[in-house]
C-alpha positions in Angstrom: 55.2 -9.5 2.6 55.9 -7.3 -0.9 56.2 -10.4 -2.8 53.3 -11.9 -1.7 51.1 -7.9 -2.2 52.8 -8.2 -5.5 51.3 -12.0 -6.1 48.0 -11.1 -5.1 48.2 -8.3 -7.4 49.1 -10.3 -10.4 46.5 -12.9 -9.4 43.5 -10.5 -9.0 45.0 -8.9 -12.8 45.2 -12.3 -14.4 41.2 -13.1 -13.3 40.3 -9.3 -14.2 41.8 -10.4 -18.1 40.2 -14.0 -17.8 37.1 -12.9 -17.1 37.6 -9.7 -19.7 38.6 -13.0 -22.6 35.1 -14.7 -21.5 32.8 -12.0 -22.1 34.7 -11.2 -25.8 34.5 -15.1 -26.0 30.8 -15.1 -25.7 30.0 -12.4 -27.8 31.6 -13.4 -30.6 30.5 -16.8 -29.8 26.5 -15.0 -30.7 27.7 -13.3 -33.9 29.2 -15.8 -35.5 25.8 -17.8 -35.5 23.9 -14.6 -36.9 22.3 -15.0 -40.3 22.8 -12.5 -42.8 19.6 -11.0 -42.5 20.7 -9.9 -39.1 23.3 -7.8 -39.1 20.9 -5.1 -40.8 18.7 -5.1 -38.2 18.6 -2.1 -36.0 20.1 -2.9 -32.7 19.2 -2.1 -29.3 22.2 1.1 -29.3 19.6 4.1 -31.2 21.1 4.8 -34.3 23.2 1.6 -34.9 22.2 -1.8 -36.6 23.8 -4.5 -35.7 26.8 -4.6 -38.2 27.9 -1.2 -37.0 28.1 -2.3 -33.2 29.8 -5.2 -34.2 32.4 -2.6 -35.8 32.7 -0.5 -32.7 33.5 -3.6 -30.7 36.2 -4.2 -32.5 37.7 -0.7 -33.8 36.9 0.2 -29.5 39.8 -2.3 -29.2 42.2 -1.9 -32.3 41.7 1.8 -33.3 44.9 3.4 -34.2 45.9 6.9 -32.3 46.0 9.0 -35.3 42.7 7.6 -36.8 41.6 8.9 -32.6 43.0 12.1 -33.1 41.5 12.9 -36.7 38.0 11.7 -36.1 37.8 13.7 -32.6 38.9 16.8 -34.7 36.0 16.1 -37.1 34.0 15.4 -34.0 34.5 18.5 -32.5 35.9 16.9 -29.4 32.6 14.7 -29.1 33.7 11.3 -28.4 29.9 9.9 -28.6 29.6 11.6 -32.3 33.0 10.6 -33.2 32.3 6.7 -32.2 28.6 6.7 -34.2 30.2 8.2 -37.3 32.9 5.8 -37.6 31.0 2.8 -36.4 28.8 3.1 -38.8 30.7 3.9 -41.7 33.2 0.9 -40.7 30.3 -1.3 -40.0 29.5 -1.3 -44.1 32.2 -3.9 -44.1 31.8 -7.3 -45.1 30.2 -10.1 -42.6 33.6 -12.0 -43.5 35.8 -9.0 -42.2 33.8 -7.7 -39.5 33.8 -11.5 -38.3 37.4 -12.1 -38.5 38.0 -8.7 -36.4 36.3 -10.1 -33.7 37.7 -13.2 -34.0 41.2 -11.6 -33.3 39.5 -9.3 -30.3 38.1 -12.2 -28.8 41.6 -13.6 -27.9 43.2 -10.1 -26.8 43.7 -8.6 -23.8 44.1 -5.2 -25.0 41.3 -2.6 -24.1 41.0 0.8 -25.3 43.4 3.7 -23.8 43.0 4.8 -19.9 40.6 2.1 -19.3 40.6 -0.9 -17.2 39.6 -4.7 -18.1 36.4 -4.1 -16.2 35.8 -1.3 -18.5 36.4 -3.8 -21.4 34.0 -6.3 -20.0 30.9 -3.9 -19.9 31.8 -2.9 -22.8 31.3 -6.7 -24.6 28.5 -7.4 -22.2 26.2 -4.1 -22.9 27.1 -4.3 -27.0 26.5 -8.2 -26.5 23.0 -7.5 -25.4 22.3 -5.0 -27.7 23.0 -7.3 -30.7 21.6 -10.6 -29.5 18.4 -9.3 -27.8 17.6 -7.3 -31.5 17.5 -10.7 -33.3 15.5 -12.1 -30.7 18.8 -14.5 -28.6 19.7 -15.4 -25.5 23.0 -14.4 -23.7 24.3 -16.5 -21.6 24.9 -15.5 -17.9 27.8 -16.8 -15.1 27.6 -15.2 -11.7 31.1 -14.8 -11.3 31.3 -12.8 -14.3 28.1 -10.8 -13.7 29.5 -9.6 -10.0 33.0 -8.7 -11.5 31.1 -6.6 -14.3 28.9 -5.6 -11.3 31.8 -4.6 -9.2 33.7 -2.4 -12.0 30.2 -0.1 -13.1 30.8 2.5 -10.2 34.4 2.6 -11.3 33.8 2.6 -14.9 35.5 4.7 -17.3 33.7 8.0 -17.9 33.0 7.3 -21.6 30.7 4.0 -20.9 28.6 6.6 -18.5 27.3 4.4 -15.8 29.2 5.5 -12.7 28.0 9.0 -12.9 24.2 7.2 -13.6 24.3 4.8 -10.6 25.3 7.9 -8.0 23.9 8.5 -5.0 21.9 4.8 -5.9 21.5 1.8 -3.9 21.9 -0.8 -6.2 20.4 -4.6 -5.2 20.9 -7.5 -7.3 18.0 -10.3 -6.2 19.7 -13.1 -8.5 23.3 -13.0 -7.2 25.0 -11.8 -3.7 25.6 -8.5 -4.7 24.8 -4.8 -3.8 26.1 -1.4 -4.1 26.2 2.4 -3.1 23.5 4.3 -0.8 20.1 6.3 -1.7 16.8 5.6 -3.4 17.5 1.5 -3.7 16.4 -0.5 -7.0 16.0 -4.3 -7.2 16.3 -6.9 -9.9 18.4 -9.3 -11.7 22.3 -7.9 -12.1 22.2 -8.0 -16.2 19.1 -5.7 -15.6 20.9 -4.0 -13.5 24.0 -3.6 -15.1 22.3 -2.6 -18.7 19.9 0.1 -16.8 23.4 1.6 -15.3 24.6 2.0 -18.9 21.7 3.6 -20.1 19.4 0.6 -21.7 16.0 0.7 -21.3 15.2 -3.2 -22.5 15.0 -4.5 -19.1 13.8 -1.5 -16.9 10.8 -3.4 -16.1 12.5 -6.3 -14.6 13.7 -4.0 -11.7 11.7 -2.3 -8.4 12.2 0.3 -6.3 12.3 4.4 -6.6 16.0 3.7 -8.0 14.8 2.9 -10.9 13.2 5.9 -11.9 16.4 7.5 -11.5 18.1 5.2 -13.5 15.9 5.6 -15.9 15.7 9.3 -16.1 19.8 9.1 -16.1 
């Protein structure tokens, strides 16, 4: 009976990191076909063009404790005004390095410290819309993918934001079998979902219900 807790365990991890390699996979998969002109373009995260988003990606993933601890010092202790400063400051890098950052982050498992593969996932989706959206692309959507990132907003890591947004909200996606949590309900597709629940606007009016006014006001 342990062993086979144990297997189901490493089973449900090794989906969790297949489907966190996917998401990476199709983001980069986006910015490798973005023409110059793009990655100047302001992106859908205020503040941050495209090139700079593409740089918190991959610093999110491969940033050094001590570079951490020095910038959140600067900071103040503000993690959100840490992360814009040295996104955009790193995202004045080439195209060519920027691109073969991501190219390494798209194969890795690794997510940043105290957070989960989930976490890692939302992270590539929201950022993923946020650039391709801007410059006017499509992202591609699976349904198994949406539902796991689905699953993992209530549980998210403080520092994406979304569970403390979706509290206390019935959440209804009308495109796949999935729903979530209790109170004021909102309705719509599960991207439009999971983008409202961390905090973007672009596709408010794609959902119903009084849950989305707290969404939005979140």
């Amino acid at each position: 009976m342990r062993a086979s807790r144990r297997h189901r365990r490493d089973h449900v991890a090794d989906n969790d990191k297949a489907k966190l390699l996917a998401e990476r996979a199709s983001l980069l998969t986006t910015v490798e076909q973005l023409d110059p002109s793009d990655w100047d373009t302001p992106s859908l995260a205020a503040g941050w063009r495209v090139r700079d988003v593409v740089a918190h990606v991959n610093f999110n993933v491969t940033l050094g404790l001590g570079t951490t601890i020095v910038g959140m010092l600067k900071a103040r202790g503000d993690i959100h005004r840490f992360m814009a400063t040295h996104a955009r400051k790193i995202g004045e890098r080439p195209i060519a390095e920027h691109l073969e950052a991501l190219r390494r982050v798209a194969v890795s498992e690794t997510v940043a410290p105290t957070t989960k593969p989930s976490d890692g996932g939302i992270d590539a989706f929201v950022h993923h819309h946020d650039i391709a959206l801007a410059v006017g692309r499509d992202v591609p959507t699976d349904d198994a993918r949406l539902r796991w990132l689905a699953d993992g907003i209530p549980q998210a890591t403080r520092f994406i934001g979304c569970a403390e947004r979706v509290r206390d909200v019935r959440m209804i996606a009308t495109d796949i079998d999935w729903h979530y949590g209790t109170g004021p309900e909102v309705r719509g597709p599960a991207a439009a979902i999971i983008l409202a629940a961390c905090g973007r606007s672009v596709w408010l009016d794609r959902l119903e219900g009084p849950g989305r006014d707290v969404l939005a006001q979140r």
